[in-house]
GUMAR-432594 format. One record per atom (N, C-alpha, C): residue in one letter; chain; atom name; x, y, z negated. Coordinates in steps of 0.02 Angstrom, whole numbers, plus 50000, padded with zeros to 5 digits. Each point is the difference from the previous one (the first is absolute). Example, Ala and Ser with C-alpha at 12.3 -4.5 7.8 and 13.67 -1.06 7.14 Angstrom:
GUMAR-432594
<rest:a&kette:A&atom:N&px:50660&py:49716&pz:49610>
<rest:a&kette:A&atom:CA&px:49955&py:50059&pz:50000>
<rest:a&kette:A&atom:C&px:50045&py:50060&pz:50000>
<rest:s&kette:A&atom:N&px:49982&py:50053&pz:50036>
<rest:s&kette:A&atom:CA&px:50042&py:50059&pz:49997>
<rest:s&kette:A&atom:C&px:49961&py:50055&pz:49963>
This chain:
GUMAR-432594
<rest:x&kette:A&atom:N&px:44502&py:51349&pz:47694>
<rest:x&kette:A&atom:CA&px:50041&py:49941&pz:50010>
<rest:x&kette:A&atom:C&px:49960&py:49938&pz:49983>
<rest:x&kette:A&atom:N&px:50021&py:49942&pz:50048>
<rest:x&kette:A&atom:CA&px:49944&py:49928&pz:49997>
<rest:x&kette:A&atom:C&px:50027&py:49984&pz:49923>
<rest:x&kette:A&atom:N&px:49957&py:49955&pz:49956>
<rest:x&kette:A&atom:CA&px:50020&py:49975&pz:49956>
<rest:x&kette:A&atom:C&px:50037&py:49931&pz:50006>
<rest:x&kette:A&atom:N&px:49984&py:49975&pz:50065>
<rest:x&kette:A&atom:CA&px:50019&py:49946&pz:50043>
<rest:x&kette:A&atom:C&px:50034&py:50000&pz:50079>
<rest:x&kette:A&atom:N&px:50053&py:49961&pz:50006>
<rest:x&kette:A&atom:CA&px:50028&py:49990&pz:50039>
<rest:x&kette:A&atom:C&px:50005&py:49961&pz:50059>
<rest:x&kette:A&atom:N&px:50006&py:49978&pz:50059>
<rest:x&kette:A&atom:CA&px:49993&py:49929&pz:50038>
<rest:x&kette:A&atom:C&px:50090&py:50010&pz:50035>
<rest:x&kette:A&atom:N&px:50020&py:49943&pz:49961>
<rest:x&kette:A&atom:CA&px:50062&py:50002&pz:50039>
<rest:x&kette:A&atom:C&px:50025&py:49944&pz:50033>
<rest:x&kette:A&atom:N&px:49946&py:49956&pz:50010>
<rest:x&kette:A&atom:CA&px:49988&py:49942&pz:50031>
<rest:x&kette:A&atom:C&px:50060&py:49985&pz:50055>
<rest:x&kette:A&atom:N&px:49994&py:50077&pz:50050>
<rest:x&kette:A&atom:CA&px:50029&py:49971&pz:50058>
<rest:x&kette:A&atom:C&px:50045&py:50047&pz:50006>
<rest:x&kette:A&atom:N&px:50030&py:50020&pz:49943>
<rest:x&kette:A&atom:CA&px:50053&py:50045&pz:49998>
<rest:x&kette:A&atom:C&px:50067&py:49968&pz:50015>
<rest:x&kette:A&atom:N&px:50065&py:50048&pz:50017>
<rest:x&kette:A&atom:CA&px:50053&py:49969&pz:50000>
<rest:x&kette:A&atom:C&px:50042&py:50034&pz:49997>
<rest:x&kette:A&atom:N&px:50071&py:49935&pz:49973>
<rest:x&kette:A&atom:CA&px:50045&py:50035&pz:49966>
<rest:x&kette:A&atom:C&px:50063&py:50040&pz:50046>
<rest:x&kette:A&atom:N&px:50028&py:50034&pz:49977>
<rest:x&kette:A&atom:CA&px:50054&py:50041&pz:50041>
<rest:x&kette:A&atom:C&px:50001&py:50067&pz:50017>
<rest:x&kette:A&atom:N&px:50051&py:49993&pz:50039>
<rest:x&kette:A&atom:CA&px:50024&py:50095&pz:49999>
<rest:x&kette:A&atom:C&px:49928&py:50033&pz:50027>
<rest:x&kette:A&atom:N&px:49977&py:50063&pz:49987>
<rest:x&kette:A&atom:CA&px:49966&py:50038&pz:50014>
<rest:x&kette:A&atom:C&px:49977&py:50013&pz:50071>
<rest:x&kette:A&atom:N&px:50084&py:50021&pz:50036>
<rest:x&kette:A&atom:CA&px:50034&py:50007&pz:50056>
<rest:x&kette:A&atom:C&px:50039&py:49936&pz:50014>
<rest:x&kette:A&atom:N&px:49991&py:50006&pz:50073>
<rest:x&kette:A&atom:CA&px:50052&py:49950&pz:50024>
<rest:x&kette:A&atom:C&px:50055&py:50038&pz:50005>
<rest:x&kette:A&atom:N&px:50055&py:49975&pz:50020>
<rest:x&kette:A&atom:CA&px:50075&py:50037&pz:49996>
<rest:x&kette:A&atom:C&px:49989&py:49983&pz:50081>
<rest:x&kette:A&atom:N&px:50034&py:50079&pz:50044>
<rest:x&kette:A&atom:CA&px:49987&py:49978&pz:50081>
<rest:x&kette:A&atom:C&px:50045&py:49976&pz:50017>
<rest:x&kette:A&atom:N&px:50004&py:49967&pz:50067>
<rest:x&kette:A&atom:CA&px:50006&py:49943&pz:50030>
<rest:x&kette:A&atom:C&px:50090&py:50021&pz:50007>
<rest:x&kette:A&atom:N&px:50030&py:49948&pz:49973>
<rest:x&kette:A&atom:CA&px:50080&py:50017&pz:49989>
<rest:x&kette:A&atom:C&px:50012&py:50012&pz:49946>
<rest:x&kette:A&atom:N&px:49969&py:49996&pz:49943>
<rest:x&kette:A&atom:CA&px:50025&py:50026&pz:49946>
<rest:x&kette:A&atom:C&px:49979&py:49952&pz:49937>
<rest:x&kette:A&atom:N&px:50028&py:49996&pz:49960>
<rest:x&kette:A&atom:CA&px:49989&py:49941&pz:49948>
<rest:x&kette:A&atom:C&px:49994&py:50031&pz:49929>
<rest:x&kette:A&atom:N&px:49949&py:49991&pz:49966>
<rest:x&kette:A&atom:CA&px:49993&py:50016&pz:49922>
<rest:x&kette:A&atom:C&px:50041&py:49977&pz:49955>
<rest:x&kette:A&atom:N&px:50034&py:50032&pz:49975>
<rest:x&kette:A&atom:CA&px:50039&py:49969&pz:49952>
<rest:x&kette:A&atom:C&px:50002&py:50026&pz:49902>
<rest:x&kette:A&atom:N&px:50028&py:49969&pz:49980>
<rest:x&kette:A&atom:CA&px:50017&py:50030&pz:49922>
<rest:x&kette:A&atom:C&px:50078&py:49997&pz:50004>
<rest:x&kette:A&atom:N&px:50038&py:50053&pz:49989>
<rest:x&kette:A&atom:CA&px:50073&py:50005&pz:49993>
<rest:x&kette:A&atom:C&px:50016&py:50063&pz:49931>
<rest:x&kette:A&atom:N&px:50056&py:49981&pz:50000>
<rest:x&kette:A&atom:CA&px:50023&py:50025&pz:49914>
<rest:x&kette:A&atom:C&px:50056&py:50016&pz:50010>
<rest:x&kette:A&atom:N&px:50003&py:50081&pz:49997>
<rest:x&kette:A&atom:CA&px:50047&py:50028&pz:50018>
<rest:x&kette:A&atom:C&px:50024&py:50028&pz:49921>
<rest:x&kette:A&atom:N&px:50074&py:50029&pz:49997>
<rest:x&kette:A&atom:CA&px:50009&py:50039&pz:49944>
<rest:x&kette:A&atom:C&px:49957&py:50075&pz:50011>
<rest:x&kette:A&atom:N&px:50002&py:50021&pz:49924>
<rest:x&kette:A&atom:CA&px:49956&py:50058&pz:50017>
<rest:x&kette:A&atom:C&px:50039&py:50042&pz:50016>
<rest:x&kette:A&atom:N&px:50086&py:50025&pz:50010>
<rest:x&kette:A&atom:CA&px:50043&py:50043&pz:50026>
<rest:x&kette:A&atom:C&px:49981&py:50021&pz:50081>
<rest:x&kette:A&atom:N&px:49988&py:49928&pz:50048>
<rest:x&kette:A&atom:CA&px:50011&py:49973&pz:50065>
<rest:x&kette:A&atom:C&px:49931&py:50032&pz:50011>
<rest:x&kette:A&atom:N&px:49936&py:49994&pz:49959>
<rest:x&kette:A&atom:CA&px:49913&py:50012&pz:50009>
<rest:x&kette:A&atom:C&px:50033&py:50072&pz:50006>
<rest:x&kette:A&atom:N&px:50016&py:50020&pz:49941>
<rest:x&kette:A&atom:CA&px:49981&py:50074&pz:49986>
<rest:x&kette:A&atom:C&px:50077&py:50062&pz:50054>
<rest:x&kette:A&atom:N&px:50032&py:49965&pz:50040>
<rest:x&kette:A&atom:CA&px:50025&py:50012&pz:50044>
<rest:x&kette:A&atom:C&px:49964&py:50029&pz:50067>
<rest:x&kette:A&atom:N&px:49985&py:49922&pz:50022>
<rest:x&kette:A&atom:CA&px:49929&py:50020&pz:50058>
<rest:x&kette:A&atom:C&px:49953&py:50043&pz:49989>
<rest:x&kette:A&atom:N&px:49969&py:50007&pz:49931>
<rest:x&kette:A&atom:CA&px:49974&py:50030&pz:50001>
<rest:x&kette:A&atom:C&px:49997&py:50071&pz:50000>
<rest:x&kette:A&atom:N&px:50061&py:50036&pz:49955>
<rest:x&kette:A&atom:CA&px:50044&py:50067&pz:50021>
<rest:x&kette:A&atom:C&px:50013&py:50006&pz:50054>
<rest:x&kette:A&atom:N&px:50014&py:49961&pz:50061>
<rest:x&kette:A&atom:CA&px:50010&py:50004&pz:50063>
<rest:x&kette:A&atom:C&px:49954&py:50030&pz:50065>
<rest:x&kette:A&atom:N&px:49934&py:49958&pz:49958>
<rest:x&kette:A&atom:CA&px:49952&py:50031&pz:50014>
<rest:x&kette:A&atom:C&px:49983&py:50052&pz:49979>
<rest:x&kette:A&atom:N&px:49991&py:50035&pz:49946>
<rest:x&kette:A&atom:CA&px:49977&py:50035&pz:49956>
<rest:x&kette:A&atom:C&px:50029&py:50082&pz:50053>
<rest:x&kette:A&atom:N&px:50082&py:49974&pz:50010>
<rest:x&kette:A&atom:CA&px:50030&py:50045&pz:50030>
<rest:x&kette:A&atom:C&px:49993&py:50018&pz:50065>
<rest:x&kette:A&atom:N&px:49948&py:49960&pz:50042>
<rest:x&kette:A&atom:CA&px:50000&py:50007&pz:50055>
<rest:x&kette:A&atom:C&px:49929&py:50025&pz:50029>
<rest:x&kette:A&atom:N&px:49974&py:50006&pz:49929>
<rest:x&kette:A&atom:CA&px:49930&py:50045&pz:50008>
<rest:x&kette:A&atom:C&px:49937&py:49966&pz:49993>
<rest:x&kette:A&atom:N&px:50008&py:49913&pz:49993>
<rest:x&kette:A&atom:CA&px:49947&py:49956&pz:50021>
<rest:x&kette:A&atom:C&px:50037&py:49946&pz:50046>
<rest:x&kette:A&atom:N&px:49968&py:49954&pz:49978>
<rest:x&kette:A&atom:CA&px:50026&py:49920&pz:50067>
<rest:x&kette:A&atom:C&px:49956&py:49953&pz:49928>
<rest:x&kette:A&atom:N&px:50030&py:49955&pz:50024>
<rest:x&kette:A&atom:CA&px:49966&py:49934&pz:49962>
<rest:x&kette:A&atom:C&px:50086&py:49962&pz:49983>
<rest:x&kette:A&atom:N&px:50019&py:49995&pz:49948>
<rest:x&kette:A&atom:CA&px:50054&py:49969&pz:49961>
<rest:x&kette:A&atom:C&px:49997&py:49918&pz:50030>
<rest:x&kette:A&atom:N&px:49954&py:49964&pz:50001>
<rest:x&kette:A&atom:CA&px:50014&py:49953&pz:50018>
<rest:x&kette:A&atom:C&px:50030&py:49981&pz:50070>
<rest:x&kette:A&atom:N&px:49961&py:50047&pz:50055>
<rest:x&kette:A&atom:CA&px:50027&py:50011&pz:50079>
<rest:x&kette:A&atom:C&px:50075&py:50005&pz:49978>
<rest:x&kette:A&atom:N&px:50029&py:50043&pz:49973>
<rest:x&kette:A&atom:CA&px:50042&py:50019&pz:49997>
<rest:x&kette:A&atom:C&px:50058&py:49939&pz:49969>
<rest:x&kette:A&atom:N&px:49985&py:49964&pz:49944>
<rest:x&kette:A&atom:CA&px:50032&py:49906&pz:49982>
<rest:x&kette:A&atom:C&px:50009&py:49991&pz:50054>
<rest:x&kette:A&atom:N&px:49939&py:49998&pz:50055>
<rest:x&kette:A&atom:CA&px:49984&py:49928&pz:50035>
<rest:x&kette:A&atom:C&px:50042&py:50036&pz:50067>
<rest:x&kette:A&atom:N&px:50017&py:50071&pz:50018>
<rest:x&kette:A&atom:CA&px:50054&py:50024&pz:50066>
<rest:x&kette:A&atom:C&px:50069&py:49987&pz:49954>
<rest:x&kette:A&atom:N&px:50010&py:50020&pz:49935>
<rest:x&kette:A&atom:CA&px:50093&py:49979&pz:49983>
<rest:x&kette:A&atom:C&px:49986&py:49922&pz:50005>
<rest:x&kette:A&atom:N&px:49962&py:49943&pz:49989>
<rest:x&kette:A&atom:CA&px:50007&py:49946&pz:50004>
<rest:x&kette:A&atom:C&px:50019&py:49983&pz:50070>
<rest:x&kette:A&atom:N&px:49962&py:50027&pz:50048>
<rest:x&kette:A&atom:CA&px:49995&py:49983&pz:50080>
<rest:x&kette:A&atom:C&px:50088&py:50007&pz:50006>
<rest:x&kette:A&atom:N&px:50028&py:50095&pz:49997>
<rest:x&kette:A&atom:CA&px:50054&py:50021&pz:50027>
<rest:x&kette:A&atom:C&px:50039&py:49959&pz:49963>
<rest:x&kette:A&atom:N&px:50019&py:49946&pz:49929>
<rest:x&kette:A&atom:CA&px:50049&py:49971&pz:49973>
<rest:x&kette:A&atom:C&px:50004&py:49939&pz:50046>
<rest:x&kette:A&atom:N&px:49938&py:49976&pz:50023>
<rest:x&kette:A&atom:CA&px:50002&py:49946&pz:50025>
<rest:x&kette:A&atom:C&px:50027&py:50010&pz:50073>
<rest:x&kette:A&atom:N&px:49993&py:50044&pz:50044>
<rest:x&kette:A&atom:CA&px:50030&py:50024&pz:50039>
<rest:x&kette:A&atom:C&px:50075&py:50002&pz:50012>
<rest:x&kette:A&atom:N&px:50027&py:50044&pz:49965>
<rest:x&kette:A&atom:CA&px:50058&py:50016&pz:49962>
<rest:x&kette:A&atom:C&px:50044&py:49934&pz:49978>
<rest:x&kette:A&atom:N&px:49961&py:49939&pz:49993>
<rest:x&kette:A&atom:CA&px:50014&py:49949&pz:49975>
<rest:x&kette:A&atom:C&px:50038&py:49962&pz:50058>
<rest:x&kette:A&atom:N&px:49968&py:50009&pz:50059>
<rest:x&kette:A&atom:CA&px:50014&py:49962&pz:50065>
<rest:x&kette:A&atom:C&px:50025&py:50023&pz:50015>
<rest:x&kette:A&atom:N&px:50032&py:50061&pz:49990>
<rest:x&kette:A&atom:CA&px:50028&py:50034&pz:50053>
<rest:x&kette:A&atom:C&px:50080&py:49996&pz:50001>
<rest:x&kette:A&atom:N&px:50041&py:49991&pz:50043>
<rest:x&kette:A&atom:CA&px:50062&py:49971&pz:50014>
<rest:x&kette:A&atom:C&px:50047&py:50045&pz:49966>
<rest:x&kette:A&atom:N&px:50047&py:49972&pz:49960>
<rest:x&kette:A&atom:CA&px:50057&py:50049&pz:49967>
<rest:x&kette:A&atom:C&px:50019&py:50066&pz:50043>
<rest:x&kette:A&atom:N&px:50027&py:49988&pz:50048>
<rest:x&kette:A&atom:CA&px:50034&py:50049&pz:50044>
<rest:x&kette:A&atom:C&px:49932&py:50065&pz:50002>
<rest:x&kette:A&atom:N&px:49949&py:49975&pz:50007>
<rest:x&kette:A&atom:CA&px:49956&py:50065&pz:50023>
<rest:x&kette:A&atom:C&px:49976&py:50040&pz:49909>
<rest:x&kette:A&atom:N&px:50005&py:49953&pz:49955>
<rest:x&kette:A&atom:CA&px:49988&py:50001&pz:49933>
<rest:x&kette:A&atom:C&px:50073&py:50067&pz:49994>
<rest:x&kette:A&atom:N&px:50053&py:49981&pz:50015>
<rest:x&kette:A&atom:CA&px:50062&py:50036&pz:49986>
<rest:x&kette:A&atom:C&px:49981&py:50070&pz:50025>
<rest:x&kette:A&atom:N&px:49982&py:49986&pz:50078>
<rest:x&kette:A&atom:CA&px:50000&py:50047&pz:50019>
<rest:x&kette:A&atom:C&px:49940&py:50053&pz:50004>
<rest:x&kette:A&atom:N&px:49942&py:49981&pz:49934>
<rest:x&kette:A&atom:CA&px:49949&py:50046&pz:50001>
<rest:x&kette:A&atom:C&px:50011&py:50028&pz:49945>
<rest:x&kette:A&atom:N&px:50033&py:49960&pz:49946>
<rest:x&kette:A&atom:CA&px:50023&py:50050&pz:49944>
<rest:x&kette:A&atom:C&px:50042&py:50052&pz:49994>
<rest:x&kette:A&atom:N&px:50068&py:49983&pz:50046>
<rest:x&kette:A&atom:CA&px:50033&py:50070&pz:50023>
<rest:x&kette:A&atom:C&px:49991&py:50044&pz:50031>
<rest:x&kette:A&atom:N&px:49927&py:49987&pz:50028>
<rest:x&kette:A&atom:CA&px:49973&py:50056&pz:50052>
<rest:x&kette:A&atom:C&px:49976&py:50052&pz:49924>
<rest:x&kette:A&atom:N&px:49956&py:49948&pz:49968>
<rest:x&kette:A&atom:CA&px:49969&py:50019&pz:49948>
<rest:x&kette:A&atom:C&px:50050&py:50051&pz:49951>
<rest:x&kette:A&atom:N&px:50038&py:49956&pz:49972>
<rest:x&kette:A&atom:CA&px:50080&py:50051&pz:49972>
<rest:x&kette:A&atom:C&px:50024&py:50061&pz:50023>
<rest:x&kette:A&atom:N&px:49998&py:49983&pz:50076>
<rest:x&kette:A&atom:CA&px:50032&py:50076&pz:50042>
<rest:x&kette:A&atom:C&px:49933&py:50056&pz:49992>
<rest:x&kette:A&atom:N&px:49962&py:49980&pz:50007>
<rest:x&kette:A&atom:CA&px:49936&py:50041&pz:49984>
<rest:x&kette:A&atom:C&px:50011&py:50041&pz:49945>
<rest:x&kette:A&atom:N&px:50006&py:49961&pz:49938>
<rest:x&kette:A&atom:CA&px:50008&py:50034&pz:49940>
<rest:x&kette:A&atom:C&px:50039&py:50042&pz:49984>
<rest:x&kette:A&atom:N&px:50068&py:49997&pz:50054>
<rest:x&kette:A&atom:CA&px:50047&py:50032&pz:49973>
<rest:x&kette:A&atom:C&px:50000&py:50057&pz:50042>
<rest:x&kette:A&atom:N&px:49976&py:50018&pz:50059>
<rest:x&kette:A&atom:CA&px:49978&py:50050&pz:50049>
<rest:x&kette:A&atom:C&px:49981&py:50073&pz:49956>
């Protein structure tokens, strides 16, 4: 190992870029909500916990727009399911 360094034209930042669509962030979750995803995964053999935040974030936001009547009527599909 050098005893000396040149970091002249070094620079600062992520390692990796984050690809194109996607934004770096720092977020602070409880550790119940972390260690959720992460059992989720755990249970599903392998995935990446964060994919997994960032698809329930997508489908809430989804879910969000989506018009009462079809909202009504996907949960009782959902209900009748259960009770089958």
């Amino acid at each position: 190992m050098r005893k000396e360094y040149d970091f002249s034209k070094a620079k600062r930042g992520a390692a990796v870029a984050a690809p194109k669509g996607k934004a770096r962030i720092t977020i602070r979750l409880d550790e119940e909500v972390l260690n959720w995803f992460k059992g989720q995964v755990d249970a599903a053999g392998g995935g990446n916990y964060q994919t997994l935040i960032n698809t329930a974030l997508v489908d809430h936001i989804k879910r969000e727009a989506e018009p009462l009547e079809r909202t009504l009527r996907r949960v009782l599909r959902e209900e009748l399911r259960k009770a089958s």
